[in-house]
Backbone bond lengths (Angstrom), bond angles and torsions (degrees), N, CA, C in turn:
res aa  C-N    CA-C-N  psi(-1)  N-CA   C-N-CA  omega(-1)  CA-C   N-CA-C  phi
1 X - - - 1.461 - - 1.529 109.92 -
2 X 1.960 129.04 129.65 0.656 125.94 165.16 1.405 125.81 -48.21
3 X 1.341 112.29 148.60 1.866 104.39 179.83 1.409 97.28 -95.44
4 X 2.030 109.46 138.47 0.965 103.87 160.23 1.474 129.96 -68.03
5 X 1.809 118.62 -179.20 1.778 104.18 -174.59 1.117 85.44 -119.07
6 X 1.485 120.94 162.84 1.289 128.22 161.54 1.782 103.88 -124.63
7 X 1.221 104.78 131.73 1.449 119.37 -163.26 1.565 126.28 -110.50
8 X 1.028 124.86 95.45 1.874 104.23 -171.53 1.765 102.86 -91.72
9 X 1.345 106.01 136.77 1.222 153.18 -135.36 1.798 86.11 -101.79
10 X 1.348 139.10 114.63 1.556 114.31 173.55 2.182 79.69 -129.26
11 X 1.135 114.06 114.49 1.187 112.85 -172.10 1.803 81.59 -114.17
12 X 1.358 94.89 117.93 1.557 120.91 -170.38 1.982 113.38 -115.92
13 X 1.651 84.46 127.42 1.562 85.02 178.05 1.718 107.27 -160.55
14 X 1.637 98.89 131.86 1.536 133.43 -175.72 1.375 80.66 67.68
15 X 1.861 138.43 62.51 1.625 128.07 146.76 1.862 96.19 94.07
16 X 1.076 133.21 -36.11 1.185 154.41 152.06 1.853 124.32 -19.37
17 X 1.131 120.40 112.63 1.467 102.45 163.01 1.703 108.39 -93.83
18 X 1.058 102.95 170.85 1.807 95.03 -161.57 1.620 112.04 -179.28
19 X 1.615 108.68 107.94 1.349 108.16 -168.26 1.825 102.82 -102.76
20 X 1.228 131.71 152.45 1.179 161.08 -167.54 1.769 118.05 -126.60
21 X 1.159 90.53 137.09 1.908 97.30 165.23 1.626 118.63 -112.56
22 X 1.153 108.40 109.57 1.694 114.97 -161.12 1.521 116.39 64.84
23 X 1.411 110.23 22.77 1.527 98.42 168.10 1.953 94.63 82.45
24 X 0.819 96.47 16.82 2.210 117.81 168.91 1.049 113.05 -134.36
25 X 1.396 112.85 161.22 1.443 140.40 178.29 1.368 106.79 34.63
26 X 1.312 99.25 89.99 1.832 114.62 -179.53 1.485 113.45 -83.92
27 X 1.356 116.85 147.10 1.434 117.89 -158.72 1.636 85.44 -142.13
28 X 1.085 116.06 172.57 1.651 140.17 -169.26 1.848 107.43 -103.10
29 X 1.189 121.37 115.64 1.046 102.54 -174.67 1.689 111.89 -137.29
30 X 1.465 112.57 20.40 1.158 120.97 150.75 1.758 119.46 128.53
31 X 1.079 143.80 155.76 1.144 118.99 169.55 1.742 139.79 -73.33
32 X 1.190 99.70 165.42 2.343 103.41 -147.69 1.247 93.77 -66.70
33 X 1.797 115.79 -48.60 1.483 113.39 -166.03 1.349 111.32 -53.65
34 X 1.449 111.47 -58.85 1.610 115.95 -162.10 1.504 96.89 -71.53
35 X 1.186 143.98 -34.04 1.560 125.34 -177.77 1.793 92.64 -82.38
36 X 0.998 130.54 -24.85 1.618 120.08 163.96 1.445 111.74 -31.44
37 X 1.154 99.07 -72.01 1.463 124.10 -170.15 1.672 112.81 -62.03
38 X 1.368 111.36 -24.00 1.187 99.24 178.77 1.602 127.77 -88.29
39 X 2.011 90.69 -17.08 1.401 87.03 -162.89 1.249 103.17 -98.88
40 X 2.029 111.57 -1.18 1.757 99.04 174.23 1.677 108.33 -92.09
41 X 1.248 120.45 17.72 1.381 149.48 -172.41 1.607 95.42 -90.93
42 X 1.522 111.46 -48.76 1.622 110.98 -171.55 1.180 110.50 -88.04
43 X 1.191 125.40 -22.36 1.664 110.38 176.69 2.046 92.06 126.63
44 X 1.242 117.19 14.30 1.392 96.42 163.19 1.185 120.32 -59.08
45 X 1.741 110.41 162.42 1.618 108.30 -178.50 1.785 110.65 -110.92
46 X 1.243 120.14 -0.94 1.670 122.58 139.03 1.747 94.96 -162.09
47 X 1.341 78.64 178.35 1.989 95.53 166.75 1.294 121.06 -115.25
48 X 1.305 137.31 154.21 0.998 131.18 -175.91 1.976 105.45 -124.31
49 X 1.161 134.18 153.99 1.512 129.41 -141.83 1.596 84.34 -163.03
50 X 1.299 125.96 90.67 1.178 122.45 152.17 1.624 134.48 -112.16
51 X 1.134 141.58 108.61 1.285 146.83 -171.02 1.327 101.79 -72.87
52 X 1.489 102.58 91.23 1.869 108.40 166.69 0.969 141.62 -68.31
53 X 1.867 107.53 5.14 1.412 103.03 157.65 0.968 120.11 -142.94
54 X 1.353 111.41 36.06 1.346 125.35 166.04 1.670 106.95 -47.57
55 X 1.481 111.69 -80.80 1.443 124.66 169.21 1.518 115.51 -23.27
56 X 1.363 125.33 -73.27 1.419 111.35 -167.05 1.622 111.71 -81.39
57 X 1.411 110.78 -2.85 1.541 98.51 -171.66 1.566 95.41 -114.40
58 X 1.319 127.52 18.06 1.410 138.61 154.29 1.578 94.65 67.21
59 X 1.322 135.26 75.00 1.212 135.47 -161.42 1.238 105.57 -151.60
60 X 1.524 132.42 139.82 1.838 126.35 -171.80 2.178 93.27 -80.45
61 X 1.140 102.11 154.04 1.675 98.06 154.14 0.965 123.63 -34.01
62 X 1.497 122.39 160.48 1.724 141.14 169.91 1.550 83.35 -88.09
63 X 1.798 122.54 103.40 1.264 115.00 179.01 1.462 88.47 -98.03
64 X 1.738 141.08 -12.07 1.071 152.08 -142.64 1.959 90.21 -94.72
65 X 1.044 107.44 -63.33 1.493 124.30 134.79 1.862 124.77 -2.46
66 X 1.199 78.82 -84.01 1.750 101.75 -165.40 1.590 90.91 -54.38
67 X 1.447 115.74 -34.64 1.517 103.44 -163.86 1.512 114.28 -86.29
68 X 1.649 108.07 -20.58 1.475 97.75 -171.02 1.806 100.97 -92.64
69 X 1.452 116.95 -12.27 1.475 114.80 164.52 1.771 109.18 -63.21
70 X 1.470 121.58 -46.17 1.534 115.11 -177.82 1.598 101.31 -77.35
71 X 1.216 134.22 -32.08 1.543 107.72 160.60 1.186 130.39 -60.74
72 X 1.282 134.05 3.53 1.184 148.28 166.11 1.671 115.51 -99.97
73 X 1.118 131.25 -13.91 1.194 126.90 161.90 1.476 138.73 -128.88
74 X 1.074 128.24 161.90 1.780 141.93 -153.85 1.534 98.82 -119.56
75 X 1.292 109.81 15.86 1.978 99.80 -174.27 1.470 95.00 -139.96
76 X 1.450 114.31 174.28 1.275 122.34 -148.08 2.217 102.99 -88.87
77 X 1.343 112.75 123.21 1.395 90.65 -165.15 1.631 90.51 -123.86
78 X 1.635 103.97 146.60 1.104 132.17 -164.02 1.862 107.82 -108.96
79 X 1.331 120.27 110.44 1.426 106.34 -172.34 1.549 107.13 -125.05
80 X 1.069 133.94 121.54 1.581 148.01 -177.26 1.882 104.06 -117.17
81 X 0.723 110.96 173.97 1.819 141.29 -175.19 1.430 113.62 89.58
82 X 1.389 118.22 126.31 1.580 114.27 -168.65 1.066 125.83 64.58
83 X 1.369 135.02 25.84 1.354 145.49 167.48 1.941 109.82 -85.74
84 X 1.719 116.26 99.47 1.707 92.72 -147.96 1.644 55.23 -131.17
85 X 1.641 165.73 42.94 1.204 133.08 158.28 1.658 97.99 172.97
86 X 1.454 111.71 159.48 1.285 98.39 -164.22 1.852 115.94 -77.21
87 X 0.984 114.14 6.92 1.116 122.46 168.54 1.221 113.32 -82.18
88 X 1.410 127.50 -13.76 1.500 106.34 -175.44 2.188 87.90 -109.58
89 X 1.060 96.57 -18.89 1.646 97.13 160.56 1.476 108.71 -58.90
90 X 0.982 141.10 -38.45 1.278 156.41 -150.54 1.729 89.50 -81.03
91 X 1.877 107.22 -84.01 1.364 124.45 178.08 2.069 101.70 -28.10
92 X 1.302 114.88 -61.02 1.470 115.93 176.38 1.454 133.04 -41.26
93 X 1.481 89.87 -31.34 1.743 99.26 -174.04 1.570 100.56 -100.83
94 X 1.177 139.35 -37.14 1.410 160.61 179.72 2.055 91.28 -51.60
95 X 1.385 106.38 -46.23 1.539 104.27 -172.60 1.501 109.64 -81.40
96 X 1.069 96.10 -36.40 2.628 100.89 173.31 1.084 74.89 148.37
97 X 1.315 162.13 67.82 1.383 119.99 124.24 1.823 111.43 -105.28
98 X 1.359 101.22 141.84 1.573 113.93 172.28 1.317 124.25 -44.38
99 X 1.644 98.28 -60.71 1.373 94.00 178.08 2.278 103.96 -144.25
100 X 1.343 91.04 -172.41 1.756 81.51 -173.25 1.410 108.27 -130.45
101 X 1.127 119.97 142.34 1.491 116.19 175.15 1.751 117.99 -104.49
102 X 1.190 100.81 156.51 1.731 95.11 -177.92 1.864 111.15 -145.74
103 X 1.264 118.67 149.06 1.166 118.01 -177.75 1.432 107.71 -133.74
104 X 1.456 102.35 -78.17 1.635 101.05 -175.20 1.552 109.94 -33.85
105 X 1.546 95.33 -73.98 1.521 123.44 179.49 1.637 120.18 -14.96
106 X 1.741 97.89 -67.15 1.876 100.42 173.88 1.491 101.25 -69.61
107 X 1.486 143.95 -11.79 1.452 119.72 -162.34 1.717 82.87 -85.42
108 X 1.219 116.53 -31.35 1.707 108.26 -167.69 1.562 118.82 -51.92
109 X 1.478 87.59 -49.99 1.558 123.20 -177.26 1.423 103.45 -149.22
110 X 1.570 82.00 114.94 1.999 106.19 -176.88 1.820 102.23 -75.68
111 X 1.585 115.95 -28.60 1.342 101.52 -153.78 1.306 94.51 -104.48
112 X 2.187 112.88 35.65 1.477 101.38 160.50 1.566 97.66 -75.04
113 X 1.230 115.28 -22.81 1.615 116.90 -161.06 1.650 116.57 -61.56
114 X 1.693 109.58 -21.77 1.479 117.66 -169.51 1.439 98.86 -90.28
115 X 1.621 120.64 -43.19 1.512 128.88 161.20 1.275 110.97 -33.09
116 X 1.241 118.60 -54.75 1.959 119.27 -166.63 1.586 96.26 -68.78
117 X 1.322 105.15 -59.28 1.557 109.94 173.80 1.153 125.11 -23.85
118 X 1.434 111.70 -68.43 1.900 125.53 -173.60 1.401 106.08 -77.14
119 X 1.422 118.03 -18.10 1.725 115.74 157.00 1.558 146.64 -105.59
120 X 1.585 84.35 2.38 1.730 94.13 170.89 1.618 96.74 -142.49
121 X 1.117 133.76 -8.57 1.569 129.53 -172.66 1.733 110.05 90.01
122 X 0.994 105.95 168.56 1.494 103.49 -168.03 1.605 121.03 -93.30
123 X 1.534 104.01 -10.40 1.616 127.97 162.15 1.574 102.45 -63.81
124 X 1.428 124.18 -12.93 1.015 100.36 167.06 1.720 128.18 -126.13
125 X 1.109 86.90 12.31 1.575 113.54 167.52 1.290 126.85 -71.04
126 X 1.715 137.77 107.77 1.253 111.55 -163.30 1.693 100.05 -135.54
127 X 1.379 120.12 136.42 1.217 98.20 -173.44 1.708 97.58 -126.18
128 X 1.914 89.15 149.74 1.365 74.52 -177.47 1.604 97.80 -132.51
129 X 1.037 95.87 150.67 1.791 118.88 -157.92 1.857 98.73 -105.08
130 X 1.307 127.50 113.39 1.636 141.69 178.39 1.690 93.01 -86.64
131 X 1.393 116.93 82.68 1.740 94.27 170.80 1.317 116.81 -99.11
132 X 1.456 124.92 164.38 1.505 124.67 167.71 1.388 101.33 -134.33
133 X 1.057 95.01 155.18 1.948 102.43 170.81 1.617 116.88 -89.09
134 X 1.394 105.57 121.31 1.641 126.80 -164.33 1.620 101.07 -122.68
135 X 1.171 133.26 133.29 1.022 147.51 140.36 1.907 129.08 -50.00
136 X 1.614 95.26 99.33 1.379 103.16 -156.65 1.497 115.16 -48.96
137 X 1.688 119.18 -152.84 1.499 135.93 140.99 1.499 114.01 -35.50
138 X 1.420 99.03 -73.86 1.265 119.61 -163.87 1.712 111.61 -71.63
139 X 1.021 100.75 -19.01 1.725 98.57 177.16 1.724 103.87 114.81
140 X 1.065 102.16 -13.42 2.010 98.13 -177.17 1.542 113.32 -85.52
141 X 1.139 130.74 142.91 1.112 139.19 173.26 1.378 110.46 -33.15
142 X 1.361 135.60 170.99 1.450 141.94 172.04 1.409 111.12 -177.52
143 X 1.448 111.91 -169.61 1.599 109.37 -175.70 1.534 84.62 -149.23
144 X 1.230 117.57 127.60 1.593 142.04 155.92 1.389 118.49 -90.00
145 X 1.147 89.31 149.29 2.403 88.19 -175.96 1.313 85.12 -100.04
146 X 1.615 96.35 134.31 1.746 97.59 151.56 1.410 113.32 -115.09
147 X 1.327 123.37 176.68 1.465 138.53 -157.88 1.786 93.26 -140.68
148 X 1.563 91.93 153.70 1.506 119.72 172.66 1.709 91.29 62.49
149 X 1.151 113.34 71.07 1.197 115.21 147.01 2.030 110.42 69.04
150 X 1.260 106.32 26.37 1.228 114.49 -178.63 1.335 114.46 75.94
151 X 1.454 111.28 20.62 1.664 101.11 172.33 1.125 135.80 -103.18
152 X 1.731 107.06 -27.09 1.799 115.88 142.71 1.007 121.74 -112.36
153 X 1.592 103.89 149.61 1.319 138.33 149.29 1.502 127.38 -43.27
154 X 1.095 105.38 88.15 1.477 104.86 -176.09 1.619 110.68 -72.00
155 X 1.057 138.14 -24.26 1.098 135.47 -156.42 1.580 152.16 92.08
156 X 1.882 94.81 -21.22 1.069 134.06 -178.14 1.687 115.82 -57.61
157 X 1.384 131.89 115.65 1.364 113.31 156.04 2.040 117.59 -43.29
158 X 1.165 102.69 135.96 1.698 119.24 -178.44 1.875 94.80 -64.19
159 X 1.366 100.36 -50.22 1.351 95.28 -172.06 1.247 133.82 -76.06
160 X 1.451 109.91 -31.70 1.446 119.58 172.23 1.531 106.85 -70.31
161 X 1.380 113.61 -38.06 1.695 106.03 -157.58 1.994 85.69 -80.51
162 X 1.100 118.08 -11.59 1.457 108.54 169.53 1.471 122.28 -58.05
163 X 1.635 113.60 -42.66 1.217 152.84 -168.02 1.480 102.74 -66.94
164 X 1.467 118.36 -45.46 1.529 126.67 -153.91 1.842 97.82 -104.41
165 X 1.103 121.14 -11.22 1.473 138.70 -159.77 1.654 79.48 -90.37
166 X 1.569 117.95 -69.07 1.493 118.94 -148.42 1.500 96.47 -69.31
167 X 1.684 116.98 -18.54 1.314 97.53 177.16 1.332 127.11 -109.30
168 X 1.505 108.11 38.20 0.840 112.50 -177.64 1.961 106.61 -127.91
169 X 1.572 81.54 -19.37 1.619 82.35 146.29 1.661 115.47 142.21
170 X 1.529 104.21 -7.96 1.443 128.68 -165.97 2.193 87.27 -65.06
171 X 1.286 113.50 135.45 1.342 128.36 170.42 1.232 122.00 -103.55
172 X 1.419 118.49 12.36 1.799 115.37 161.91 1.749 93.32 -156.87
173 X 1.419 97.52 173.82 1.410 81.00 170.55 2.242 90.66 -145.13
174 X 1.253 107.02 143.18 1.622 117.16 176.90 1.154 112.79 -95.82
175 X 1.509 127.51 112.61 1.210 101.80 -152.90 2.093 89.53 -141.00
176 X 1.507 107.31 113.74 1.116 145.12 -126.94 1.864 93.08 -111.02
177 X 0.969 104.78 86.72 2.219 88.43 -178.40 2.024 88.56 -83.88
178 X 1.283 85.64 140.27 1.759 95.33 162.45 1.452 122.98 -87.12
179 X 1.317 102.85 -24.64 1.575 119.49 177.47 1.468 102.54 -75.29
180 X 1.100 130.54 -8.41 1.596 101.26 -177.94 1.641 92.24 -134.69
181 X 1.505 129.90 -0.93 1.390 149.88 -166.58 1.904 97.82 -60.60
182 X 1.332 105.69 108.66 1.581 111.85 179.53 1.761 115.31 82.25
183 X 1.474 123.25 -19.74 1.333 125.64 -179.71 1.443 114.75 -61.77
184 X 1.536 122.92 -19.55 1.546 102.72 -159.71 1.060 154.79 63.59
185 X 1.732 94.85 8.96 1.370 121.74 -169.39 1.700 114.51 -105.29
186 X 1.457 100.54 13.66 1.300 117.63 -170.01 1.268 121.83 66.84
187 X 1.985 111.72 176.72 1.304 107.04 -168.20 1.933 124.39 -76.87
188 X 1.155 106.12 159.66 1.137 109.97 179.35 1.725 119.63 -67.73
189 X 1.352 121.92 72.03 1.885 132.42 -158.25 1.197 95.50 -33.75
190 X 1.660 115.38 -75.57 1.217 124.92 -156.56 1.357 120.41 -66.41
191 X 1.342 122.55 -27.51 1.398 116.72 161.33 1.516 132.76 -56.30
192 X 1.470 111.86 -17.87 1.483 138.39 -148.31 1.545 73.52 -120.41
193 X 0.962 150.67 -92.08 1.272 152.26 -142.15 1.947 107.76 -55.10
194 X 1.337 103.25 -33.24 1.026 113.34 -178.59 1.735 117.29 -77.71
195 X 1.322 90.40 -62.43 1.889 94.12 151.58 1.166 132.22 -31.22
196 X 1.375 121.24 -54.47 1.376 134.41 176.72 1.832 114.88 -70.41
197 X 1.215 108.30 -34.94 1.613 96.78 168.15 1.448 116.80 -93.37
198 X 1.492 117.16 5.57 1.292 124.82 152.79 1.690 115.42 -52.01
199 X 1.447 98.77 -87.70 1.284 114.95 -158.50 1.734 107.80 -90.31
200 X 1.268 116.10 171.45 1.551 136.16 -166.43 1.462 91.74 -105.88
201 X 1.461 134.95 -12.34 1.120 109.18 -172.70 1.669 119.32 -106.36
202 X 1.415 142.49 -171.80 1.116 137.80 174.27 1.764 105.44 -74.53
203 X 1.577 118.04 153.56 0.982 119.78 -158.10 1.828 97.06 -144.59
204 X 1.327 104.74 132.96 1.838 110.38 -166.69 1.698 84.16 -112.81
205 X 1.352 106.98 135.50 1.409 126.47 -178.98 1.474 103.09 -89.14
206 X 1.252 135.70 126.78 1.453 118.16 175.46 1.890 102.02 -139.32
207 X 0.917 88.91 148.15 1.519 97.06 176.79 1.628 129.79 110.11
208 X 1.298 145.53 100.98 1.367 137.31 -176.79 1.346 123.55 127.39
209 X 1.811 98.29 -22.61 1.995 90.34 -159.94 1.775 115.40 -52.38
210 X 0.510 113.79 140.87 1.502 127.23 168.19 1.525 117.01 -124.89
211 X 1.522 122.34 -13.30 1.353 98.68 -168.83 1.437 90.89 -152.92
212 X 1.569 129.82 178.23 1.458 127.26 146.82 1.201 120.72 -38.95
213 X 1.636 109.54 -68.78 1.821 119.96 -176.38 1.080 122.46 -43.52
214 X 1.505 130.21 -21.65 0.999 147.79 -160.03 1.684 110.13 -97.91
215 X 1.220 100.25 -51.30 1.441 99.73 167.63 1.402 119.03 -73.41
216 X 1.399 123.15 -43.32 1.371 118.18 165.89 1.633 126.73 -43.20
217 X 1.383 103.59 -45.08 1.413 132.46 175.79 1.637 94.36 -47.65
218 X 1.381 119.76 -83.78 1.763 114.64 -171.18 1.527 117.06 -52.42
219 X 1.849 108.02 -10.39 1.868 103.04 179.85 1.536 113.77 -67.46
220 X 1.466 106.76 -40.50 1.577 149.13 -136.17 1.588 70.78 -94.24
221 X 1.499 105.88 -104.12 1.306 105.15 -143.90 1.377 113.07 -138.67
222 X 1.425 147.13 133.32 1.233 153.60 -156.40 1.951 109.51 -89.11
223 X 1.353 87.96 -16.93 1.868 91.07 -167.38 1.908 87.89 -91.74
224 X 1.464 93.84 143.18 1.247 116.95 152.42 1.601 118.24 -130.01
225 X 1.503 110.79 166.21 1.525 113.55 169.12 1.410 118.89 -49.33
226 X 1.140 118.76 -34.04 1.280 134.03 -162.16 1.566 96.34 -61.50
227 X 1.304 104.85 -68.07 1.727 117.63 175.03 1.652 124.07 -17.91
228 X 1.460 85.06 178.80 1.742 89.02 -174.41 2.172 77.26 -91.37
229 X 0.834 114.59 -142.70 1.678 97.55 -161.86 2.203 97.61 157.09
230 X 1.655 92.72 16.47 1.381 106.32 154.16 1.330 147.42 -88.80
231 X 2.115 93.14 28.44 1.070 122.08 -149.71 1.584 92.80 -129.23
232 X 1.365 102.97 153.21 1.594 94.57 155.05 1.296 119.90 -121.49
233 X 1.563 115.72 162.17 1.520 110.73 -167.27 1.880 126.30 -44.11
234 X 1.507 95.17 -42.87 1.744 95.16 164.04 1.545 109.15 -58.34
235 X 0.999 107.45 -9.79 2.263 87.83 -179.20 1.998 88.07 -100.21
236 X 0.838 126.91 7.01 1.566 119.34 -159.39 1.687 92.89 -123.60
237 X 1.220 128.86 49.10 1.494 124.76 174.51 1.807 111.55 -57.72
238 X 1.403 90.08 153.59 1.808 88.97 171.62 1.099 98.90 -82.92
239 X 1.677 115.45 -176.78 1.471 114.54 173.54 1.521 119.55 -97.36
240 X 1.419 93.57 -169.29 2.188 77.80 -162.48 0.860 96.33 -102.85
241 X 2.119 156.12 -8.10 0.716 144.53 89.31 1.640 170.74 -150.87
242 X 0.614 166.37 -154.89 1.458 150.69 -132.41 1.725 120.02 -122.29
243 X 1.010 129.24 61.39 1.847 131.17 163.59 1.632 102.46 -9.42
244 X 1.331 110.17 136.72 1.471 123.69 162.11 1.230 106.29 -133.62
245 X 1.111 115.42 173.38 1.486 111.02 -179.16 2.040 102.46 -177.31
246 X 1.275 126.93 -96.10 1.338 114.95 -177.52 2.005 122.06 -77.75
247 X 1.744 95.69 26.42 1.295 103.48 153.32 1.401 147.22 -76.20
248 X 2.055 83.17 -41.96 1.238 106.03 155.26 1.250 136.80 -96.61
249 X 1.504 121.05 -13.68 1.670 122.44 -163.30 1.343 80.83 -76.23
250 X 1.394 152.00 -31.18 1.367 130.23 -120.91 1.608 93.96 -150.17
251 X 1.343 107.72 36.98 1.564 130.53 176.88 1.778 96.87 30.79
252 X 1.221 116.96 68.61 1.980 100.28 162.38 1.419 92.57 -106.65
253 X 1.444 119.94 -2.90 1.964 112.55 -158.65 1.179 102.06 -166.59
254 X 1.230 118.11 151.05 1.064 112.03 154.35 1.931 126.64 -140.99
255 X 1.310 107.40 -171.93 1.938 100.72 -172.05 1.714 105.86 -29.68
256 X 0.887 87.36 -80.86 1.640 112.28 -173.43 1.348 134.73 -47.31
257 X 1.976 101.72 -16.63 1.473 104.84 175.36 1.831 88.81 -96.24
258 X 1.124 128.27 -13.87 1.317 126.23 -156.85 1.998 92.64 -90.80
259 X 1.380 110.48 -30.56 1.257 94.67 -176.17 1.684 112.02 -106.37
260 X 1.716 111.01 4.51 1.302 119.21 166.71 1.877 100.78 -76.47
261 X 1.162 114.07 -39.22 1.493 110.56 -169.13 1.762 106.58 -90.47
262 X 1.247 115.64 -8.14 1.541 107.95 159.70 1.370 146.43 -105.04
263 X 1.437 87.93 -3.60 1.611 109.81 155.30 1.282 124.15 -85.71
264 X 1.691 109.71 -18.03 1.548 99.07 174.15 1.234 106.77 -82.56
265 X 1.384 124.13 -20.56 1.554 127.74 170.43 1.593 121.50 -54.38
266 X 1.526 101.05 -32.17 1.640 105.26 -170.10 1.322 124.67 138.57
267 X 1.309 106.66 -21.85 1.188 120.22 178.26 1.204 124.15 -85.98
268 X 1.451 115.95 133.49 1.850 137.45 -149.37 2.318 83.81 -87.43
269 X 1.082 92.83 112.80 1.588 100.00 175.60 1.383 101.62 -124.88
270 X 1.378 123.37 158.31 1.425 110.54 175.17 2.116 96.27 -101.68
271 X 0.996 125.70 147.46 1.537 156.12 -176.68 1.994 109.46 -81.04
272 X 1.085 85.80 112.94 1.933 76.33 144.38 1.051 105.54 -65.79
273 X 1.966 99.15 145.74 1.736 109.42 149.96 1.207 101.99 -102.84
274 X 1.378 105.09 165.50 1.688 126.52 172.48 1.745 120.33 -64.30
């Protein structure tokens, strides 16, 4: 069994780490290097480095940034905000990062995603999808992608443009609910559940944690009671793996209690050795 990853989330802006509730009311949550360093210190299994306002405030990455966070770590790091062409993919990977994620950018133009593809491979392609829950045509619930940092509505089905992303070449997909983004109210199942029997590729849960159970809960398994439950547990995979973010900046948890309490649950985590 693959091991799931558990990932801390340092969503960085003007040099800043900085956590949010729905993509609102931004708060200070410490600097990138030193929580870099701490969390590839605990046993994370990569980092993820996104500049949240790169996109709406039309600004390239903190690559100045990006570089003194990858001198600080030994695990695989993922950096997105302002990534609009393969040259600034280029600038990202040139500073340590593994691979790059993009949102605004591919919703503008989807076939930046086949570009990154045919020039870095699709392991390093990462897309990450801002959904919220919108009330369709028809009157049924749905999830729309938004762009620039969760402030428009693109219009897009969440699930299909998930669908059209992987085939176009993107090799994971980040997939970000705004509705539950900073609440603590945990992850969004059904959005994640739905994603995941979409696409062939691995899928990073982001948004909600508030607790251990909670994160264990989205590794394990996507179905709850709550659900429609016309499913069976093989169509209901957990995800492969799990975003944290104001669990750890803000000391309630940390690496190691998060992967001591999800392995006793069941879930295949990989361990420090001694």
């Amino acid at each position: 069994m693959q091991a799931k990853r558990i990932i801390p989330c340092l969503d960085v802006d003007d040099g800043r780490v900085v956590k949010c509730v729905k993509f609102k009311d931004i708060r200070d949550a410490g600097d990138p290097v030193e929580l870099a360093r701490r969390y590839n210190e605990d046993g994370a299994d990569e980092l993820t480095f996104l500049d949240i306002g790169a996109s709406y405030k039309s600004r390239a990455t903190l690559l100045d940034v990006v570089k003194q966070v990858a001198a600080e770590v030994f695990i695989p790091l993922c950096v997105g905000g302002g990534i609009r062409a393969i040259q600034d993919m280029r600038g990202a990977m040139n500073a340590g990062a593994d691979k790059v994620s993009v949102c605004t950018s591919a919703l503008n133009r989807p076939e930046l995603l086949r570009e990154m593809a045919d020039a870095y491979g699709s392991q390093c392609v990462v897309l990450s999808i801002d959904a919220k829950r919108v009330s369709g045509a028809d009157g049924k619930l749905c999830w729309h992608a938004f762009s620039h940092g969760g402030r428009t509505d693109t219009g897009f089905d969440a699930i299909e443009w998930a669908v059209r992303a992987v085939e176009l070449g993107a090799g994971e997909i980040l997939l970000n609910s705004i509705d539950a983004d900073g609440t603590g109210g945990g992850y969004d199942l059904e959005l994640n559940r739905r994603i995941l029997n979409a696409v062939p590729v691995p899928v990073i849960a982001s948004g909600g944690a508030g607790d251990l159970d909670q994160i264990a809960q989205v590794l394990l398994s996507t179905a709850s009671p709550e659900m429609d439950m016309s499913f069976s547990p093989e169509e209901s995979p957990g995800a492969d793996a799990a975003l944290v973010a104001s669990l750890l900046h803000f000391g309630k948890t940390s690496i190691q209690e998060i992967k001591n309490y999800a392995k006793a649950k069941g879930v295949c985590v990989r361990m420090q050795t001694a």
